[in-house]
C-alpha positions in Angstrom: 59.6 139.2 57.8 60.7 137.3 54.8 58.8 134.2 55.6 55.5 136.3 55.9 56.5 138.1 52.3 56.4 134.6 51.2 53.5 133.4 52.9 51.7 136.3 51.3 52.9 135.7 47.6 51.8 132.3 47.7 48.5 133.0 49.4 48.0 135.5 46.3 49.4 132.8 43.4 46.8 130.2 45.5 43.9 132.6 45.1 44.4 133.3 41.4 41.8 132.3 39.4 41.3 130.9 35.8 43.0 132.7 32.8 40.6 134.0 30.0 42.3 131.1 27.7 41.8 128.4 30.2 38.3 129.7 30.6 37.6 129.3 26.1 39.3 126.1 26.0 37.0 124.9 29.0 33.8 126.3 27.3 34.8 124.6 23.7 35.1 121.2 25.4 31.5 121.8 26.8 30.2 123.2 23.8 31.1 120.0 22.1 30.6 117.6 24.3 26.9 118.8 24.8 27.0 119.1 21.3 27.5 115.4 20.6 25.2 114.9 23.8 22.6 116.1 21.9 22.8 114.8 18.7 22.7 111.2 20.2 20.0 112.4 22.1 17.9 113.3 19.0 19.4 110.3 17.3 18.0 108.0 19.7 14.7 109.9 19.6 14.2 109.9 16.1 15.0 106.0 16.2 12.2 105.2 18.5 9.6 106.8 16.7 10.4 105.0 14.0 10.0 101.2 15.8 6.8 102.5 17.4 5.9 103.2 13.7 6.9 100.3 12.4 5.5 98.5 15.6 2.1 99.9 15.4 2.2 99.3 11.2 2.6 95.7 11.9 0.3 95.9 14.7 -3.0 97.3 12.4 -1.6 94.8 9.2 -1.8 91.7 11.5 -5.4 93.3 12.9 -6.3 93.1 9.2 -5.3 89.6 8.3 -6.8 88.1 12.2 -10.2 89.8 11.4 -10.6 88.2 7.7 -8.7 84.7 8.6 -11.4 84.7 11.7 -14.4 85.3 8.7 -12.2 82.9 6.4 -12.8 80.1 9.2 -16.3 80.6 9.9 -17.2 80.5 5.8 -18.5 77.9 3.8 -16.5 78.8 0.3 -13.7 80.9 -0.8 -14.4 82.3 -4.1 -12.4 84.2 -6.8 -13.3 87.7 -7.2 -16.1 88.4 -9.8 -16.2 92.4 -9.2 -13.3 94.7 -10.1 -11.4 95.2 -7.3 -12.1 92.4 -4.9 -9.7 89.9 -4.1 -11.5 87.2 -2.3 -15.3 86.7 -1.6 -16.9 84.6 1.0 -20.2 82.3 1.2 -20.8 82.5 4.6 -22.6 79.7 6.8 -26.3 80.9 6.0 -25.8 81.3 2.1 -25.2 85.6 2.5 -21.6 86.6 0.9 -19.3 88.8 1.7 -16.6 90.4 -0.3 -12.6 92.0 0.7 -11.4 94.5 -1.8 -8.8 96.9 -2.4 -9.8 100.8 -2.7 -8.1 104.1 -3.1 -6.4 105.2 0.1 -8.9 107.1 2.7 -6.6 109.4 3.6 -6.3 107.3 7.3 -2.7 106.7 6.6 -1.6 109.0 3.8 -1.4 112.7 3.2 -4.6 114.3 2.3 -2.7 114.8 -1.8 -0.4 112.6 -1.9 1.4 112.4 -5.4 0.4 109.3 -7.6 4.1 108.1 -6.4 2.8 108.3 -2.6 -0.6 107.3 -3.0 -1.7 103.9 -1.4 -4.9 101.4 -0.8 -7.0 100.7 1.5 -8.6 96.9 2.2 -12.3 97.6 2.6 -15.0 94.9 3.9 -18.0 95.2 1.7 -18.0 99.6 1.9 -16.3 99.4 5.4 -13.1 100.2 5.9 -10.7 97.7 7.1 -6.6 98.7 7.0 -5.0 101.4 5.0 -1.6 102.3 4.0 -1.0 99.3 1.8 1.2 99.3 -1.2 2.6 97.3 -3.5 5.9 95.0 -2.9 9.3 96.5 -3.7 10.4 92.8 -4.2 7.5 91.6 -6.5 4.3 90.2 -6.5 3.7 86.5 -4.3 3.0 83.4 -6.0 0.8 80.4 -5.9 2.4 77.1 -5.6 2.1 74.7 -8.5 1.3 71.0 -7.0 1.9 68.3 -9.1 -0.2 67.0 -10.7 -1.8 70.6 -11.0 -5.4 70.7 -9.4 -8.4 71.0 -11.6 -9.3 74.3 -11.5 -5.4 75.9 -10.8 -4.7 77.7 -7.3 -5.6 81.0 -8.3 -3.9 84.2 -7.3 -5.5 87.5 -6.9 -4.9 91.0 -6.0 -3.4 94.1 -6.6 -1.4 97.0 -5.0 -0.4 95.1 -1.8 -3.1 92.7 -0.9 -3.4 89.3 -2.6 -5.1 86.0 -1.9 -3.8 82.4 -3.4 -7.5 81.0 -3.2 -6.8 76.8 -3.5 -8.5 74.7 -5.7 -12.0 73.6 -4.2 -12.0 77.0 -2.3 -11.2 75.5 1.0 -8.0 77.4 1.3 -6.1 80.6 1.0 -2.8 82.1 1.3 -3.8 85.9 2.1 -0.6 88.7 2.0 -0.8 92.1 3.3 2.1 94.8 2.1 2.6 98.4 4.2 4.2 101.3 3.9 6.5 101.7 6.6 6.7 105.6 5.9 5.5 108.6 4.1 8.5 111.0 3.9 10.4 110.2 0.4 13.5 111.3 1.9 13.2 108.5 4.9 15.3 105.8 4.5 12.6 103.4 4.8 10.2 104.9 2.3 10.6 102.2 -0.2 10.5 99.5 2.4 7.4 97.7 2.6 6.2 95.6 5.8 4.8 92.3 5.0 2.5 89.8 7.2 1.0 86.6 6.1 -1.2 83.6 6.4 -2.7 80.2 5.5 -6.0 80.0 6.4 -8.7 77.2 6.2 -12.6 77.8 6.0 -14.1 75.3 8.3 -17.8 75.0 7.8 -19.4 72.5 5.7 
């Protein structure tokens, strides 16, 4: 009879379930491990949209620079700009010209107000539009190198607000440089970082 006693007490200690402090500690450790689950989560998120949009910056900047180094080849002349605005025209093979400027900011990449403090350019072909989203360097303007002796007329550079040319002397060449914003929110960390892509291109018709 004493043996079953027992059997029965520790059937009844074996069935017992969890105590209502056992239950809160266990529901504190969940709360914060999905907690921190979740902020790495968003974390992670928040750090892939901003590669894609730095990825896809880059990608419609170097778009820009292929299209006008592809016209740059096909021209007969580089020229400096004789229109306010325009950073490097082009006498192309049948004598017609074509100029690249830098506008106000279509609204493609910027807000539809943006303050004078978020406002950017646009790179326009003739009236088309080209890129937008270009500002000005954080880290200064480029410059043109200075041979010596200096050529007769000096390399020339050109430009404003985040596109600039360094059209050579006999207008056979050209250093072009594209600057974009990498974001529009002031309180990124990146807002005052500027993406950068450039090139050396040569016309190649007589």
């Amino acid at each position: 009879m004493k043996n079953y006693l027992k059997f029965i007490k520790s059937n009844h200690a074996a069935d017992k379930g969890f105590t209502l402090i056992e239950i809160l500690v266990a529901a504190a450790i969940m709360s914060i491990v999905v907690t921190l689950a979740g902020t790495a989560f968003v974390a992670l998120l928040q750090q892939n949209q901003k590669a894609k949009a730095e990825s896809d910056r880059r990608t419609n900047l170097n778009r820009a620079l292929d299209y006008m180094a592809n016209e740059i080849r096909m021209a007969k002349k580089i020229e400096s700009p004789t229109v306010a605005g325009e950073v490097i025209k082009l006498t192309l093979p049948d004598n017609s010209t074509v100029s690249y400027s830098i506008a106000n900011s279509s609204g493609v990449w910027t807000d539809t107000n943006p303050t004078a403090a978020e406002r950017s350019q646009s790179i326009q072909r003739g009236s088309n539009f080209l890129v937008d989203g270009i500002k000005a360097p954080s880290s200064g303007t480029p410059t043109c190198p200075t041979p010596t002796p200096a050529p007769t007329p000096a390399n020339q550079l050109v430009g404003s607000n985040g596109f600039y040319a360094c059209i050579y002397s006999g207008g056979k060449k050209v250093d072009l440089y594209l600057y974009g914003k990498l974001s529009d929110e002031p309180r990124d960390p990146n807002y005052n970082k500027r993406l950068e892509v450039k090139s050396t291109v040569y016309t190649r018709a007589n």
